[in-house]
C-alpha positions, 0 to 999 in steps of 0.5 A: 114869447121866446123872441121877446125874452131873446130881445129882452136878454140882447138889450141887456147885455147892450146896455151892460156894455155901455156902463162903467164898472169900478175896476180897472181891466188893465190892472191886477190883484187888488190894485184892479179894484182901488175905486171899489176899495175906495167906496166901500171904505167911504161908505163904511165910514159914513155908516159910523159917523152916521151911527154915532150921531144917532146914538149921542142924540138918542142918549143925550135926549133920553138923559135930558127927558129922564131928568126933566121927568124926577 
């Protein structure tokens, strides 16, 4: 059992060495982390456009059944 978690724990640290992180080693303070930066700010700023598409067409449908409804 222990040498299933140990070959378990050493291909996963093998495979962690094999990925890309988003950072630069060789750069410092915030300049190390521009790409991470970068897709967070992408992210965040599809979670708004996505939020106000939902929103005009959650409101615009609303209005559109209450005045089919009078």
């Amino acid at each position: 059992m222990i040498a299933k978690i140990r070959t378990y724990i050493s291909e996963v640290f093998l495979e962690l060495k094999k990925a890309t992180w988003p950072w630069d080693p060789k750069e410092s303070g915030f300049a190390k982390y521009k790409e991470l930066n970068d897709s967070t700010i992408v992210v965040f700023v599809a979670m708004l456009l996505l939020g106000a598409f939902v929103a005009f067409f959650d409101f615009s449908l609303r209005w559109a059944f209450e005045a089919l409804a009078h």
